[in-house]
mmCIF file of the N, C-alpha and C atoms, coordinates in Angstrom:
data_MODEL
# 
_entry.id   MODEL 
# 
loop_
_atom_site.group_PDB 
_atom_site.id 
_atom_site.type_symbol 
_atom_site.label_atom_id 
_atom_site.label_alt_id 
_atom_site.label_comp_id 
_atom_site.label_asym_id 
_atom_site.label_entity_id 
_atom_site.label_seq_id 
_atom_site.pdbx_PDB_ins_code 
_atom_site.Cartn_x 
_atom_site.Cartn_y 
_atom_site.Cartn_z 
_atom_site.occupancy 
_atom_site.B_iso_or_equiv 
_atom_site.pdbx_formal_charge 
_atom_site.auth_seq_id 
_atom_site.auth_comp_id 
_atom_site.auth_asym_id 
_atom_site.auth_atom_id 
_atom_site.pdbx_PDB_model_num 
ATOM 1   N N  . UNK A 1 1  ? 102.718 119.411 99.068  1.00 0.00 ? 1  UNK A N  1 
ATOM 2   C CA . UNK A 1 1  ? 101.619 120.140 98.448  1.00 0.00 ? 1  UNK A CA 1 
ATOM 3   C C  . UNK A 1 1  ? 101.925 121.634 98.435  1.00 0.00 ? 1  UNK A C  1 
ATOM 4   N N  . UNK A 1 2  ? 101.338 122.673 97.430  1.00 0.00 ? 2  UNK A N  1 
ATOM 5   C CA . UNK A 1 2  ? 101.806 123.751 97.294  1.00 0.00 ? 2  UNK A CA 1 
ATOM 6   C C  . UNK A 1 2  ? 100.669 124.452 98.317  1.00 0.00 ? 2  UNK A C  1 
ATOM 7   N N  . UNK A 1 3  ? 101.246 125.390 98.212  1.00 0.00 ? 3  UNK A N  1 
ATOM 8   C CA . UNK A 1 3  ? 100.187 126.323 98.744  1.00 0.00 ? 3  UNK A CA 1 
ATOM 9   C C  . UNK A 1 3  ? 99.138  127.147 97.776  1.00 0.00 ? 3  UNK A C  1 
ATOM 10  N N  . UNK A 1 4  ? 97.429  127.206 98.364  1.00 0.00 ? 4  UNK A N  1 
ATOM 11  C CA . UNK A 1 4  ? 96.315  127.702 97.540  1.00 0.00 ? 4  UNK A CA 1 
ATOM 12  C C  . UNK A 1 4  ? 96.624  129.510 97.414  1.00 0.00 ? 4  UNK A C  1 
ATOM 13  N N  . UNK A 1 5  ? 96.345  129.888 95.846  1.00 0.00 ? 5  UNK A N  1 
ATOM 14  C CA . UNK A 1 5  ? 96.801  131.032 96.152  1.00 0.00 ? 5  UNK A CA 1 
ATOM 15  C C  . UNK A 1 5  ? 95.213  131.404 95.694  1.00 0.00 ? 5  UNK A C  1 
ATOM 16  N N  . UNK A 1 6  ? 94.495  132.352 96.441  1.00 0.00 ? 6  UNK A N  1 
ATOM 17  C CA . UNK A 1 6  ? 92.996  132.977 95.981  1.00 0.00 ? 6  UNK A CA 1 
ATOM 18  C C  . UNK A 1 6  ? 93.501  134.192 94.705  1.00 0.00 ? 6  UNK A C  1 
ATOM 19  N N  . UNK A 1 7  ? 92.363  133.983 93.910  1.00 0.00 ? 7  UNK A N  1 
ATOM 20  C CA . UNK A 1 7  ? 92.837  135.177 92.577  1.00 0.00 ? 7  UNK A CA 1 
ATOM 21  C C  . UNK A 1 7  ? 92.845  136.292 93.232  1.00 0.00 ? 7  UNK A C  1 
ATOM 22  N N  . UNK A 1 8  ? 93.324  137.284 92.372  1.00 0.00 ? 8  UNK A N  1 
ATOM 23  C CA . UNK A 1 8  ? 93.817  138.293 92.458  1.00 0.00 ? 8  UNK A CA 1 
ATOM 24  C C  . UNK A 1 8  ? 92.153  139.582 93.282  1.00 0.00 ? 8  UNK A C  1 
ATOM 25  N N  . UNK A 1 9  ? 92.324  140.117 94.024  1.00 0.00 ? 9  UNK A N  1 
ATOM 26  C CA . UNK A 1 9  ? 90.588  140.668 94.230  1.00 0.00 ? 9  UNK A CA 1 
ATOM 27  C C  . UNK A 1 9  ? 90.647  142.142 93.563  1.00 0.00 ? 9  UNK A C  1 
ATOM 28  N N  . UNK A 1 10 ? 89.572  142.407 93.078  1.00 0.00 ? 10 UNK A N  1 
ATOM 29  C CA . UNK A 1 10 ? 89.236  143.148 91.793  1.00 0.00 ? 10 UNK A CA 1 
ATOM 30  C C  . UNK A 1 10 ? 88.095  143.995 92.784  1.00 0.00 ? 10 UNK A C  1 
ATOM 31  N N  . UNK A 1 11 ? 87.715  145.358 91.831  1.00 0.00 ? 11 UNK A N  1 
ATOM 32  C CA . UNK A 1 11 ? 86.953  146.016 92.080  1.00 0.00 ? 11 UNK A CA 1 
ATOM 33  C C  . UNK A 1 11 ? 85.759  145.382 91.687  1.00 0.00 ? 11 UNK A C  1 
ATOM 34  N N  . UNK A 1 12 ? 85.440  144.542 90.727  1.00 0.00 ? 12 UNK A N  1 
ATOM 35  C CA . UNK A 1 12 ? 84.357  144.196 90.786  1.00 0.00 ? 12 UNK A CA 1 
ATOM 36  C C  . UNK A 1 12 ? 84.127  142.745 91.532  1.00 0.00 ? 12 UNK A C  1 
ATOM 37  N N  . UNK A 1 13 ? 85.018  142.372 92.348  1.00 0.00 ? 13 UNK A N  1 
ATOM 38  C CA . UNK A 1 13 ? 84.686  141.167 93.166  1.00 0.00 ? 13 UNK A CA 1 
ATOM 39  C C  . UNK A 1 13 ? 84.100  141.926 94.418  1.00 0.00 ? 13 UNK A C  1 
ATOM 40  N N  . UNK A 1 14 ? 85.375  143.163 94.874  1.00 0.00 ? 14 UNK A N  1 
ATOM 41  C CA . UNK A 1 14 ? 84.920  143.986 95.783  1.00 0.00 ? 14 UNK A CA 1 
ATOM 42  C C  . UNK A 1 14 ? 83.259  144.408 96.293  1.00 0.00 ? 14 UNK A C  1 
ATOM 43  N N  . UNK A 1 15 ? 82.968  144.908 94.995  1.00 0.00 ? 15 UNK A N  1 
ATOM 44  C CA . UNK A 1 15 ? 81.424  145.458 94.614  1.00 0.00 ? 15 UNK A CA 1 
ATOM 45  C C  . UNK A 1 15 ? 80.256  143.601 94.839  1.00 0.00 ? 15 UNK A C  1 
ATOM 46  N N  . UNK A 1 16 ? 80.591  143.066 94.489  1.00 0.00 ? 16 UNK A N  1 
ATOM 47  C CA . UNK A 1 16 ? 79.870  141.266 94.476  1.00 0.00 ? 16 UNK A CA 1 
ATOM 48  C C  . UNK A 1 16 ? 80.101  141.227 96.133  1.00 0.00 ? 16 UNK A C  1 
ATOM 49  N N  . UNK A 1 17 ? 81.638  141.222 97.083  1.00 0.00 ? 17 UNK A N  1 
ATOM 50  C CA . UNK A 1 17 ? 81.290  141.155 98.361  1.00 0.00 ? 17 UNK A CA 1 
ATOM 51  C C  . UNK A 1 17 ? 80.295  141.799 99.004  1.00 0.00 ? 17 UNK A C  1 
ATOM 52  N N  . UNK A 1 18 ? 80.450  143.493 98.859  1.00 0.00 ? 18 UNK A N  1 
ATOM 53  C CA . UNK A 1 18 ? 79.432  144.046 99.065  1.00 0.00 ? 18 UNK A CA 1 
ATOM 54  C C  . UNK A 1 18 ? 78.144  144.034 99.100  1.00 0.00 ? 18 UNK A C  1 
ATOM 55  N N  . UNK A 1 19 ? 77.403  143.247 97.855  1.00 0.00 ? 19 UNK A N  1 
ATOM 56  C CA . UNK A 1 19 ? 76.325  143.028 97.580  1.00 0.00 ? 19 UNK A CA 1 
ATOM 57  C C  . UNK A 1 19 ? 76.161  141.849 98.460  1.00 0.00 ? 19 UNK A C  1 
ATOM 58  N N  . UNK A 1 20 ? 76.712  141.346 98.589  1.00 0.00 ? 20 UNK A N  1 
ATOM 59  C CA . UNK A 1 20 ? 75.994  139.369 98.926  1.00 0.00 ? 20 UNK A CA 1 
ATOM 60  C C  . UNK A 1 20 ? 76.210  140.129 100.672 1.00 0.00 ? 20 UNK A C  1 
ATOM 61  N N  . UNK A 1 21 ? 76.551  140.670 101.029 1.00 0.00 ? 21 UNK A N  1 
ATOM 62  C CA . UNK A 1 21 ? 77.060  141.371 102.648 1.00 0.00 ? 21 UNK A CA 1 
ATOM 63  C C  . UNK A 1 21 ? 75.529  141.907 102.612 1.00 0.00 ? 21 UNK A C  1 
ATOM 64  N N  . UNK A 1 22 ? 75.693  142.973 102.124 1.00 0.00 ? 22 UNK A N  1 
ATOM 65  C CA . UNK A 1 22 ? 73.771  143.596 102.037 1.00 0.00 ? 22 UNK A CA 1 
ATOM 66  C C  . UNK A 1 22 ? 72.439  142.805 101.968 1.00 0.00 ? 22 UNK A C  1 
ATOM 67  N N  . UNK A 1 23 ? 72.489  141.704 100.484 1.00 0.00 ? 23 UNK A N  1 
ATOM 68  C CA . UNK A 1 23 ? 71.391  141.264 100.369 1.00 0.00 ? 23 UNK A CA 1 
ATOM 69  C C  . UNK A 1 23 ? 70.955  140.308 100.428 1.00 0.00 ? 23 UNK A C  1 
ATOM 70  N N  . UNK A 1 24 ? 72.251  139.367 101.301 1.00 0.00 ? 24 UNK A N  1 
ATOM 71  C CA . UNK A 1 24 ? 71.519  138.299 101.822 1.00 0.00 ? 24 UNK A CA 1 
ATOM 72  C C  . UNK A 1 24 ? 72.576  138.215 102.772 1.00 0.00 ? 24 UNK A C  1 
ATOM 73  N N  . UNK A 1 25 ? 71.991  136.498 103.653 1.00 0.00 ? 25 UNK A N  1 
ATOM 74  C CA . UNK A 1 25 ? 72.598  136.908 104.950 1.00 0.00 ? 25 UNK A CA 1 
ATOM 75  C C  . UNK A 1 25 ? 73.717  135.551 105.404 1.00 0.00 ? 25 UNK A C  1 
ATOM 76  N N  . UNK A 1 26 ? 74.609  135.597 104.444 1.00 0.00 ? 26 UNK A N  1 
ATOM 77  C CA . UNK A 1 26 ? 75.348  134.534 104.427 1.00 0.00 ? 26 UNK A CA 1 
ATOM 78  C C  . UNK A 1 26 ? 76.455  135.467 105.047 1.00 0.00 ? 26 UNK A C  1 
ATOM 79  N N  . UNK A 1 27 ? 77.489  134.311 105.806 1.00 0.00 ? 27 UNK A N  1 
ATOM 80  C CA . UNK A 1 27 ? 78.637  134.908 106.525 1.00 0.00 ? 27 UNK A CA 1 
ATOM 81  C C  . UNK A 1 27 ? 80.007  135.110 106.151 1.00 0.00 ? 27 UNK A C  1 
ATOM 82  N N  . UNK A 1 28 ? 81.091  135.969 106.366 1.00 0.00 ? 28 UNK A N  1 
ATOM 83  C CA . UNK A 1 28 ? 81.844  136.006 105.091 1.00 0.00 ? 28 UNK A CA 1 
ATOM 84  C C  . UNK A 1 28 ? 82.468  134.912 105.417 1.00 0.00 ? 28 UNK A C  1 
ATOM 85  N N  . UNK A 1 29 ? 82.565  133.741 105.857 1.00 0.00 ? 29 UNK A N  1 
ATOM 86  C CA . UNK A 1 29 ? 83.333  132.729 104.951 1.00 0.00 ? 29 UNK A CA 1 
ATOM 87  C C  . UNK A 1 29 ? 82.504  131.888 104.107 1.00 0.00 ? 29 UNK A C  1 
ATOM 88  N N  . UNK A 1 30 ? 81.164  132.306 104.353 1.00 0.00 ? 30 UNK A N  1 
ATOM 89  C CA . UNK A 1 30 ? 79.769  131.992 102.964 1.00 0.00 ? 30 UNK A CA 1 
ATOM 90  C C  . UNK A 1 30 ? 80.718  132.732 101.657 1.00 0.00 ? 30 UNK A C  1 
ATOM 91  N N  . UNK A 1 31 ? 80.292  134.139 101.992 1.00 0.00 ? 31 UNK A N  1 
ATOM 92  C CA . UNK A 1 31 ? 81.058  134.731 100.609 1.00 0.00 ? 31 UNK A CA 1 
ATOM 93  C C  . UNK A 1 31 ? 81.993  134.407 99.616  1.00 0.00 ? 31 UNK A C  1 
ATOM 94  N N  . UNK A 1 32 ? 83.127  134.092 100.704 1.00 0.00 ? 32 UNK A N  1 
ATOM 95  C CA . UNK A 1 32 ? 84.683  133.654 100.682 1.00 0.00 ? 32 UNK A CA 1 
ATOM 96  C C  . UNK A 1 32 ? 84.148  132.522 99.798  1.00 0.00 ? 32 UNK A C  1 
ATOM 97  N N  . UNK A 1 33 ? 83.454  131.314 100.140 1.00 0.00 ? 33 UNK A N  1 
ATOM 98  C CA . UNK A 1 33 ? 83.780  130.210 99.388  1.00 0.00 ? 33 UNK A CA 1 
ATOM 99  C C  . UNK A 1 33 ? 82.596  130.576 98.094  1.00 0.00 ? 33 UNK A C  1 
ATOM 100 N N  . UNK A 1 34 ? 82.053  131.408 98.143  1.00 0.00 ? 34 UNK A N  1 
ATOM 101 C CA . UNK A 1 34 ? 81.085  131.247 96.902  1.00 0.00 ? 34 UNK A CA 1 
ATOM 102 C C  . UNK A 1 34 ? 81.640  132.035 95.944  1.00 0.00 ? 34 UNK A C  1 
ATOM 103 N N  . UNK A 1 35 ? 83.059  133.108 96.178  1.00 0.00 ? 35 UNK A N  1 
ATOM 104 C CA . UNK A 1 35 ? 84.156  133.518 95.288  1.00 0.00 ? 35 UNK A CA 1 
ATOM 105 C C  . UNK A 1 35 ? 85.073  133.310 95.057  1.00 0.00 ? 35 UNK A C  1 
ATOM 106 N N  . UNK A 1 36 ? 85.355  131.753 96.116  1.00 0.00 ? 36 UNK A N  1 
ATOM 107 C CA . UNK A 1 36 ? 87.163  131.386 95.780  1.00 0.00 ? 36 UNK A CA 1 
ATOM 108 C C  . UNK A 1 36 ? 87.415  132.078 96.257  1.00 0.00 ? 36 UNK A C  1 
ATOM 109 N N  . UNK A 1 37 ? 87.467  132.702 97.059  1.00 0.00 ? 37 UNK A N  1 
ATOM 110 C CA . UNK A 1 37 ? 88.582  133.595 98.125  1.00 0.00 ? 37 UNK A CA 1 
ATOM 111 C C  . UNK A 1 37 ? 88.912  133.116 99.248  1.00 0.00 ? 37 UNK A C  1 
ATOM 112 N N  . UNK A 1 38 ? 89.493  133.810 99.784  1.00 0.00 ? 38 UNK A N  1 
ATOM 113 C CA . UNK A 1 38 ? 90.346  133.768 101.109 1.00 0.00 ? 38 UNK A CA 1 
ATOM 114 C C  . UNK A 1 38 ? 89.101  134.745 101.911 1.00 0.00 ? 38 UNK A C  1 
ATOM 115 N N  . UNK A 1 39 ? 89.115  134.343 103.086 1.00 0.00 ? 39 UNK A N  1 
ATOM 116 C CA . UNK A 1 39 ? 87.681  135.030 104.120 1.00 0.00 ? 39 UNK A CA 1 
ATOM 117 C C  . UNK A 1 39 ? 88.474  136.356 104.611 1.00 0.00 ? 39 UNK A C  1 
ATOM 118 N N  . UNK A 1 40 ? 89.831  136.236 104.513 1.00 0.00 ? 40 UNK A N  1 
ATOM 119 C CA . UNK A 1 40 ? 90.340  137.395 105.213 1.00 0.00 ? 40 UNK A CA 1 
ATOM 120 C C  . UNK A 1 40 ? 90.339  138.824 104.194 1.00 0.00 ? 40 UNK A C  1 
ATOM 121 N N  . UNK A 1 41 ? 90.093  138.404 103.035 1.00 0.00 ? 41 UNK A N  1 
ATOM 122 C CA . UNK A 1 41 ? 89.856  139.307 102.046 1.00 0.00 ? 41 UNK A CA 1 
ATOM 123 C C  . UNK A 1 41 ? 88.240  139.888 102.273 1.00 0.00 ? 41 UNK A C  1 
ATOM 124 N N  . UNK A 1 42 ? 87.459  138.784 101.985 1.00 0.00 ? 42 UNK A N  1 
ATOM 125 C CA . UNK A 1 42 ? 86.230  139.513 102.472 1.00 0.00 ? 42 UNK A CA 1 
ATOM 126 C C  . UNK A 1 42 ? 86.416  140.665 103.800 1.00 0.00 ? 42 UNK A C  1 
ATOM 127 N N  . UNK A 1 43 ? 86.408  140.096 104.629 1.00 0.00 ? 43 UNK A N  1 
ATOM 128 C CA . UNK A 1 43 ? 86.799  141.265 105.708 1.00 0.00 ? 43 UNK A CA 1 
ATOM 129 C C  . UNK A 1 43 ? 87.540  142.457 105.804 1.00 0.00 ? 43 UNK A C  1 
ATOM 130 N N  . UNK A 1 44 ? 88.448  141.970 105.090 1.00 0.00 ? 44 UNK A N  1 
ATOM 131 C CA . UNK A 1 44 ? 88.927  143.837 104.647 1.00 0.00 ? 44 UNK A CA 1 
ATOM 132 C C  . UNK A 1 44 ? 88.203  144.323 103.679 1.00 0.00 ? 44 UNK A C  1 
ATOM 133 N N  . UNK A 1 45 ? 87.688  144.159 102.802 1.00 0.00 ? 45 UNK A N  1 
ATOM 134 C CA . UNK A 1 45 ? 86.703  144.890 102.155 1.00 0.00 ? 45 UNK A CA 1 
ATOM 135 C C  . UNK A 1 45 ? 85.393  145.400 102.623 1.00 0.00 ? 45 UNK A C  1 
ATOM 136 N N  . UNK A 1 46 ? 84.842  144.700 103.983 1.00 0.00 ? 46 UNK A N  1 
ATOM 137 C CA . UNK A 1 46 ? 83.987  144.921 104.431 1.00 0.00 ? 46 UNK A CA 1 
ATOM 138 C C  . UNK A 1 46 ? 84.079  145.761 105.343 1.00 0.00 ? 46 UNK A C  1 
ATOM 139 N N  . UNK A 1 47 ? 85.608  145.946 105.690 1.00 0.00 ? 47 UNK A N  1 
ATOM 140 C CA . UNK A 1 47 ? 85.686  146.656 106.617 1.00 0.00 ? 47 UNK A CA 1 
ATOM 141 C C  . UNK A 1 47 ? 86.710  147.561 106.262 1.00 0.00 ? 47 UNK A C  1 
ATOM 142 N N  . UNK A 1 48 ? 86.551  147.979 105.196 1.00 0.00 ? 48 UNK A N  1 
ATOM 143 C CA . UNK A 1 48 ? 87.020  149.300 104.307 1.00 0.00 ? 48 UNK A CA 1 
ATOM 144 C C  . UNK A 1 48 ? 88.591  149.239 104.407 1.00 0.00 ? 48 UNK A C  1 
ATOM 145 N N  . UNK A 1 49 ? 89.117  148.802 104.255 1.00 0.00 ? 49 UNK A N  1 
ATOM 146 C CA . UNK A 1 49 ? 90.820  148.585 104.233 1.00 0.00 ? 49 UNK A CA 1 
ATOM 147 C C  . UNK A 1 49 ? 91.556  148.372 102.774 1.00 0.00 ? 49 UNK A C  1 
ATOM 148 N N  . UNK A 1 50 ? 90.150  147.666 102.205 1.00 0.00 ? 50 UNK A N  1 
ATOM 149 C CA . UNK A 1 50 ? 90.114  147.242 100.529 1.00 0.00 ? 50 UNK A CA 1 
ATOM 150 C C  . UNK A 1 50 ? 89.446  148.230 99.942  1.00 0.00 ? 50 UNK A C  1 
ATOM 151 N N  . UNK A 1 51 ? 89.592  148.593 98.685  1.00 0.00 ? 51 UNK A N  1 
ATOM 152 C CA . UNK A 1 51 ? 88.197  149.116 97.562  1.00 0.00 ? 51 UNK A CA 1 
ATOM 153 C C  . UNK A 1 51 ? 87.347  150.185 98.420  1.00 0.00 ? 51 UNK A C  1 
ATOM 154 N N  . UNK A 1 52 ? 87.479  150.702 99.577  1.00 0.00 ? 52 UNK A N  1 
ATOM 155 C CA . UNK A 1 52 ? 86.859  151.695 100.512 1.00 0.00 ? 52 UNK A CA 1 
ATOM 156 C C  . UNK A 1 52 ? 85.780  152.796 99.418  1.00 0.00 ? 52 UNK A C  1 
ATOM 157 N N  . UNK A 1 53 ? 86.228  152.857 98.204  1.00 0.00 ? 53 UNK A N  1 
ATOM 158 C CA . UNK A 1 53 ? 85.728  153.672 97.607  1.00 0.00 ? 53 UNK A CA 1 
ATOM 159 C C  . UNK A 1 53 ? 84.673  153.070 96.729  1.00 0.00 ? 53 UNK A C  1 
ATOM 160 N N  . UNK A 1 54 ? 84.554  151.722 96.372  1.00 0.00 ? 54 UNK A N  1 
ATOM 161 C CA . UNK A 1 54 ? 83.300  151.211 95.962  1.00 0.00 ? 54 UNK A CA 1 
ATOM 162 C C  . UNK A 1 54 ? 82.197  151.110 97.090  1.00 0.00 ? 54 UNK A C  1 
ATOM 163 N N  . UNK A 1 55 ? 80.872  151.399 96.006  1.00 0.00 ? 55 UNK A N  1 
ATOM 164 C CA . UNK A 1 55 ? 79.655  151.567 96.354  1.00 0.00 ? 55 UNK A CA 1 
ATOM 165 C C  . UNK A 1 55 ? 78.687  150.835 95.625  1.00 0.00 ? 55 UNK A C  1 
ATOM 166 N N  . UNK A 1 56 ? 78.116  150.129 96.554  1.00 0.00 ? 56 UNK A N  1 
ATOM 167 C CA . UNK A 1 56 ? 76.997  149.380 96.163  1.00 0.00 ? 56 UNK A CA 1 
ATOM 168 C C  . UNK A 1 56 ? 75.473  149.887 95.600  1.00 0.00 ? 56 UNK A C  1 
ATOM 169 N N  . UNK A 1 57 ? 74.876  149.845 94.988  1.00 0.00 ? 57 UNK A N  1 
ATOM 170 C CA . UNK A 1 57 ? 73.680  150.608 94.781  1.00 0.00 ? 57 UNK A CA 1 
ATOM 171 C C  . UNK A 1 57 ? 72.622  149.849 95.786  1.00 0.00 ? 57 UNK A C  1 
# 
């Protein structure tokens, strides 16, 4: 079997982690699977390593 590769993460997936982190209270491997991602991505974005410069309204 190959290995799963998660798409590519975008500024506007970035900005969608952000939001679902704020306005509701799912955990990031909630996030992770409700974007096809990888959870370790959520977490660097959340924890500014990713996209540091997007802002959520």
């Amino acid at each position: 079997m190959g290995r799963r590769v998660s798409a590519p993460l975008t500024a506007t997936m970035a900005a969608e982690i952000k939001r679902l982190a704020r306005s509701t209270d799912l955990a990031q491997h909630e996030i992770a699977a409700k974007l096809h991602i990888n959870q370790g991505r959520v977490s660097e974005v959340l924890n500014g390593k990713r996209f540091p410069e997007i802002r959520v309204a």
